[in-house]
Phi, psi and omega in degrees: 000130163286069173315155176235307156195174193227120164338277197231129149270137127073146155201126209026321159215346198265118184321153160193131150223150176226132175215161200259119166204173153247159212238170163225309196189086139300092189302199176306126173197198172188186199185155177284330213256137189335148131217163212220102204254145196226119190288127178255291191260185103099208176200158163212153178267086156259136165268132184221163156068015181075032212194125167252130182239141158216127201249096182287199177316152172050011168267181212205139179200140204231131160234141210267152159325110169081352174302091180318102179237124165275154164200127177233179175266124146277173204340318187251154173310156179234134118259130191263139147244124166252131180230123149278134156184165210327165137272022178272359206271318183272333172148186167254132172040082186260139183239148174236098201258080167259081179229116200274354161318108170104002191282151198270174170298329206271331212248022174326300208309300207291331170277328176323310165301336170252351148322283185332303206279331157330300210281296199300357185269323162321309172295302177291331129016291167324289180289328192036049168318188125312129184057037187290336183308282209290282170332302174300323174264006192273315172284328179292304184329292182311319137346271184295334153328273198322301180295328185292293176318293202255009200221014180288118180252054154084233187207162192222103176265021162258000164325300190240047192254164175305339187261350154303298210310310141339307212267328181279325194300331151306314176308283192338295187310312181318302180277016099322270150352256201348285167332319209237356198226359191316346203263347189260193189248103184242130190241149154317339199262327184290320170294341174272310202303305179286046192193357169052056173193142200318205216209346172256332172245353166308324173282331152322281175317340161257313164348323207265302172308310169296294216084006170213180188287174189287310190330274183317305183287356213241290192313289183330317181290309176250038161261325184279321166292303190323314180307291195281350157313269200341313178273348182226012193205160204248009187296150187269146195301338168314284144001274181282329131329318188270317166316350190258331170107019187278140162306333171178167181339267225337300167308280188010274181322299191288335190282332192278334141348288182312304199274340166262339167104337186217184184290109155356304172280351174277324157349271171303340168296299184303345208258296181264012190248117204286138186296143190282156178295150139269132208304322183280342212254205176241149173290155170288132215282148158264187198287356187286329198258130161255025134314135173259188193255085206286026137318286225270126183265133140257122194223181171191133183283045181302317197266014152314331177281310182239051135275359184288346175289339168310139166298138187308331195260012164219030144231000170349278195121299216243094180244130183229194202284350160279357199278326223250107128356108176328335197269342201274346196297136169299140178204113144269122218255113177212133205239140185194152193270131167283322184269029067045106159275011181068225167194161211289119164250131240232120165261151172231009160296321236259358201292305202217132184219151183238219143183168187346256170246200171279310172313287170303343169290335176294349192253137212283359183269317180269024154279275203294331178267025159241357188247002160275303171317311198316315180293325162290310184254306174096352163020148198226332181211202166202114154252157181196165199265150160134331210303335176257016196302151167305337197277347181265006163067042169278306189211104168234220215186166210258172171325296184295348183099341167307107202301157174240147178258182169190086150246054160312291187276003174284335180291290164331297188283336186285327191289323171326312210265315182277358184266319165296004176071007165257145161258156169325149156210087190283125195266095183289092191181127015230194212262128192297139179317336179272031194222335202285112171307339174191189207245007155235167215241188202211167173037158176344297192260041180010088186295131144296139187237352155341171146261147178294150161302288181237136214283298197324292178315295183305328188280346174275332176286340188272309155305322180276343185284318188296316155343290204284336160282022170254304165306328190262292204257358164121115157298352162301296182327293193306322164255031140258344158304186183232127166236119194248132169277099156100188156245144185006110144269349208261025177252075201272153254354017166273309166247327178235112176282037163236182191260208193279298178317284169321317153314329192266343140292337327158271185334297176327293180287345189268354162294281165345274162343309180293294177281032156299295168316327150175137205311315183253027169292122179275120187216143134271211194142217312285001184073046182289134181302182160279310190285354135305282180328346169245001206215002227195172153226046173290327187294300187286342148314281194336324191279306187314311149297337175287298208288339237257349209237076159355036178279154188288143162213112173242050199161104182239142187233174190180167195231165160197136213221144177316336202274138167307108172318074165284116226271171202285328156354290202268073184274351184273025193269106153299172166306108190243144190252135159274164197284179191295297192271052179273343179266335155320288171318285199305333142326312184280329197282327209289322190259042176237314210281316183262031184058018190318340189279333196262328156277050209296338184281044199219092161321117141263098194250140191266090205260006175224150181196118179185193182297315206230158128285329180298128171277001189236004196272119159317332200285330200272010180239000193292165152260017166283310190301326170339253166331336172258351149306297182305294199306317211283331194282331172260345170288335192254030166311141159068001179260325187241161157276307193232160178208087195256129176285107188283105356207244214223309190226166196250016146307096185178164222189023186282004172181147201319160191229121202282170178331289195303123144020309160219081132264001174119329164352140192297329184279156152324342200197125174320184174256356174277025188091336160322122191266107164298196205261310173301315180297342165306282166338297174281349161330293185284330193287337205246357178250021154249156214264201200269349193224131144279099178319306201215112159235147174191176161265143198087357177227159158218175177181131225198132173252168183248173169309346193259020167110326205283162178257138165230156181225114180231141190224144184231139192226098204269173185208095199296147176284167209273158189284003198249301186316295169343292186287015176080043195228135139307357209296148183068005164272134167186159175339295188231027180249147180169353157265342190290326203273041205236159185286162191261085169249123177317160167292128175262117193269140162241094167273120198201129192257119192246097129006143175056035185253106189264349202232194174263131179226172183231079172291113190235154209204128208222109181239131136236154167185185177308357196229004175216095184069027180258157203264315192281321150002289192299328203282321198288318173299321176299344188135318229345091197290121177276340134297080154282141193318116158351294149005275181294322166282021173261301171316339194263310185304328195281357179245351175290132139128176207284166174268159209239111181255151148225106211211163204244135158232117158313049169285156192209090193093314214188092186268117185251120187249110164223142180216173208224153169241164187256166159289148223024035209244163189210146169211138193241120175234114182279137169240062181320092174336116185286103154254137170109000000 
């Protein structure tokens, strides 16, 4: 069985779980407790009742208390919603006759009705609204009304009496003994004699229970072994028949024929034949890395089949703030002294920005959105993959083998990026083909991800490149940069084809290298992946070798990203989003693992960073990423140095790239020039002063030296536990809200203290209906071209809406404002002359 993820475990006294899985094979077994197993995607074969059903999509089956049940898969893949819970909720020994095989028009409405309260107990479960707890068992009630009214199948008063009890303690011993002995030569006679009963009524008696002959179920059992050998083990079909209890192939051959539909050996092909890369995607991590290759979304739309039995108006999604009763609203109450001297606020957003490759800095579009940034946010630095890439003409070599230097276009881009007021922050990677020890790549433009053929050539490219960019801009210039080595190595055939070892000769030597040239030049690393941070000890190698080997480190750089790191293990895992402090946590753990408190001179930057990794996640062009910027940028205040956000523009290219507009790109800004809703965020973010006043969730509120106060309030809002657990259901191009929790408008009230003069109050709102551009684009129409035209129209609604007003305070200035779920507000409070 594949879990996938689970709704509700237990609520308040009354056992219940509701969950997602896919089934392969569940033998014979049984339980007190109801359970209502409901088809999402695919079909399963349950035996129940001496009966056998195969229940496609949208079909529905109640299996009653103690009811001996099998469950398989047939031909097609399956996902299931299953909900268990007591049988006292329905009565003692209640039979319940639900099988949605054959249903007719007249009684469609009545299954409809326990389809409706699934997806609604599914839904609040989810969304974790105020009271979903109470709503969800409030439906689990109706839910059994229902099965009571329309679904009665009398009573079973042996269901739970001592001489039933007995019988299943007895099925069970049978059904062990099977289990434990299938390999050997097991009769109808043997199991009755050890079980001290004729041979006429044992076989009745498992007939009756199981439903099908001992014969039949014993052949079933060791077909299910026969299988998983087949898939896991490398024995020859001889073998594994006799190991299995077959008399020889042949028998083999025909029962396994029967029940799969194919040959013991297409089995095993389909079975051991390793899934292909997708060409736009990445290659699969080698057995060396223990990280899986958390690049690749596994994701699945299931529950889509039954929210459709929901009313529009409790899947919406888009609960907006008039829709919402007053009392529902959240209201934080908040009171601060303005003249309060505070305390030092550092920013560390605003440090490092990043982008794609190298390559793409050659192009006059992605010129013009980092020369906007610049004038708007001001960056101090940019990183991107790329700088030794083949497309940047840096480096090959002669008939004899001798390197050629080339940095023209290394020139090109630098002079740019520092005449733009950003420095390099240079990442050295990856590796030019004429240098790659082996042939694989990585991304669209396919990078060597190789270790060099030979280390001394490479160390010689690293030196003459750092040289000459000290000769062309000066070395005071050249040592305020960062040269970070290589990317996530600890991702070995994802990013580094080499092992572990070999990176940290690698480090070794290209550090070296570097402060050949000169002593105080800064180099780090490795751009270490998150999942080695949960899954691993790569980092304390790592650290550990720098120390015991006096190698440089000025610098541990490391990426964190939403998605759960998942070990190579956990293959059965979709792509799971962790909660808003996951990125906080992984900070913290990182900085025990590499002793940052014993190293306080040790730069820590976090150098990738963002909702998803997945370059196709929908989610990122949203007014969600707003607010989640902001909370991600304060929780992880005063812990790290830099926090560079992946990455400025959706000018990018790690895998093909589609038509629309808004597809989900990792950037602040489209690629026509569009500012999302996340590039605001840091906008706003950068218009806060030096003290901090006030901090809680959702607010911070900061004075600047020139006396004035800002307030920035935020309203983040996490995605629903169905999004979370990988299921996607209700995400699509311009549907992109529903999968988010059903959180209310957040009222703010805050009486601000020690306000004495006349100010110039500007009041800064974004949220959906005011300046987020992918909003705009969907009301317009979502033109997957737009016009100039249209992209004027759309730039002139991008960014927040703008207030101004003069305030006379005089002691005590009172402020309320109301937020949307993903909504941000900013109020400058400015010194008045005159």
């Amino acid at each position: 069985m594949r879990y996938y993820y689970e709704f509700i475990e237990h609520q308040d006294d009354l056992p219940i779980r509701l969950f997602v899985n896919s089934v392969a094979h569940i033998p014979f077994h049984w339980h007190k407790e109801i359970e209502i197993i409901y088809v999402l995607q695919g079909s399963v074969s349950v035996h129940v009742d001496q009966r056998q059903y195969e229940l496609g999509q949208d079909g529905i089956i109640v299996l009653n208390s103690m009811s001996v049940h099998q469950i398989e898969r047939t031909h097609q893949d399956n996902v299931l919603l299953t909900l268990q819970f007591g049988s006292e909720l329905l009565g003692d020994n209640v039979v319940i006759d639900c099988i949605s095989i054959g249903q007719s028009d007249h009684n469609r409405e009545a299954f409809d009705l326990v389809r409706r309260e699934l997806a609604r107990m599914a839904w609040e479960a989810s969304k974790k609204a105020p009271g979903y707890r109470s709503f969800s068992m409030g439906s689990l009630q109706t839910l059994a009304g229902q099965l009571l009214r329309y679904f009665p199948g009398g009573y079973n008063d042996q269901a739970h009496s001592d001489a039933m009890t007995y019988d299943y303690k007895r099925l069970n011993r049978v059904l062990r003994y099977v289990d434990m002995n299938y390999s050997q030569k097991i009769t109808l006679q043997t199991i009755a004699d050890q079980e001290h009963l004729s041979l006429h009524y044992f076989s009745h008696f498992f007939s009756d229970k199981i439903g099908i002959p001992f014969q039949k179920y014993l052949t079933s059992i060791r077909l299910e072994k026969a299988a998983s050998a087949l898939a896991d083990s490398g024995k020859n079909m001889t073998q594994i028949a006799l190991d299995c209890g077959f008399a020889n192939v042949k028998l083999f051959n025909k029962y396994f024929k029967e029940k799969f539909g194919c040959t013991p050996s297409a089995y095993r092909e389909a079975s051991t034949k390793p899934k292909e890369a997708d060409p736009r995607r990445l290659p699969f991590t080698y057995d060396e890395s223990s990280s899986g290759n958390y690049y690749v979304m596994d994701t699945i739309q299931a529950m889509e089949s039954l929210y459709r039995y929901l009313r529009p108006d409790e899947s919406s999604g888009d609960v907006r703030g008039d829709e919402i009763p007053g009392d529902m609203h959240h209201t934080v109450i908040l009171s601060m002294d303005a003249s309060n001297p505070g305390t030092a606020f550092t920013p560390h957003w605003n440090r490092v920005t990043t982008a794609g490759r190298a390559a793409e800095g050659l192009r006059s579009d992605w010129r013009e959105q980092l020369t906007e940034l610049q004038r708007k946010l001001g960056f101090r630095f940019i990183r991107f993959h790329g700088i030794f890439n083949d497309e940047m003409m840096v480096y090959r070599e002669d008939d004899q083998g001798n390197p050629l230097y080339n940095w023209t276009y290394v020139d090109n881009l630098y002079d740019f990026l520092l005449g733009e007021g950003i420095r390099p922050f240079v990442e050295l990677g990856f590796m030019p083909t004429a240098l790659r020890r082996s042939n694989e790549t990585i991304f669209w433009w396919k990078a060597n991800i190789s270790p060099p053929s030979d280390q001394a050539k490479w160390n010689a490219l690293v030196r003459a490149f750092v040289a000459h960019c000290a000769n062309r801009y000066g070395m005071e210039e050249v040592r305020g940069w960062r040269f970070e080595v290589w990317n996530e190595p600890d991702l070995a055939g994802v990013c580094w084809a080499g092992t572990k070892e070999e990176y940290f000769t690698f480090y070794e030597e290209t550090a070296r290298a570097i402060k050949s040239v000169d002593e105080r030049l800064k180099v780090g690393g490795p751009a270490l992946g998150y999942g080695s941070l949960w899954n691993d000890d790569w980092a304390e190698q790592f650290m550990s070798y720098c120390r015991h080997r006096a190698v440089p480190l000025d610098f541990f750089s490391f990426h964190v990203y939403s998605e759960y790191p998942h070990s190579k293990e956990e293959t059965d895992k979709l792509s799971t989003i962790m909660p808003p402090s996951f990125f906080r946590d992984s900070v913290l753990r990182l900085r025990s693992i590499i002793g940052k408190d014993e190293n306080p001179g040790l730069e820590l930057n976090m150098t990738e960073w963002n909702f998803s990794l997945y370059d196709r996640n929908l989610l990122h062009d949203t007014m969600f990423m707003a607010p989640f910027v902001i909370f991600h940028a304060l929780e992880t205040s005063g812990m790290v140095d830099a926090i560079a956000f992946w990455s400025f523009t959706d000018v990018f290219e790690e895998s093909f790239v589609p038509s629309s507009p808004f597809y989900g790109g990792f950037g602040l800004i489209n690629r026509n020039g569009l500012k999302k809703p996340g590039y605001y965020a840091f906008e706003l973010l950068g218009k806060l002063g030096n003290r901090i006043l006030a901090q809680g969730e959702g607010y911070i509120a900061t004075r600047s030296e020139d006396g004035g106060i800002q307030l920035l309030l935020y309203h983040y809002v996490h995605v629903d536990k169905l999004f979370a657990s990988g299921d996607w259901t209700g995400l699509s191009e311009l549907s992109r809200y529903s999968v988010f929790e059903e959180k209310g408008p957040r009222a703010f009230r805050i009486s601000l203290g020690g306000m004495d003069r006349s100010y110039r109050m500007t009041s800064y709102r974004l949220d959906r209906d005011h300046g987020s551009v992918f909003d705009e684009w969907v009301r317009m129409g979502a033109p997957e071209h737009p016009s100039e035209a249209e992209l004027d129209y759309l730039r002139g609604r991008s960014g927040p809406e703008i207030r101004v007003e003069r305030v006379d305070a005089q002691g005590t200035y009172e402020l309320s404002c109301i937020l949307q779920p993903h909504g941000i507000a900013l109020f400058t409070f400015d010194p008045y002359y005159g």
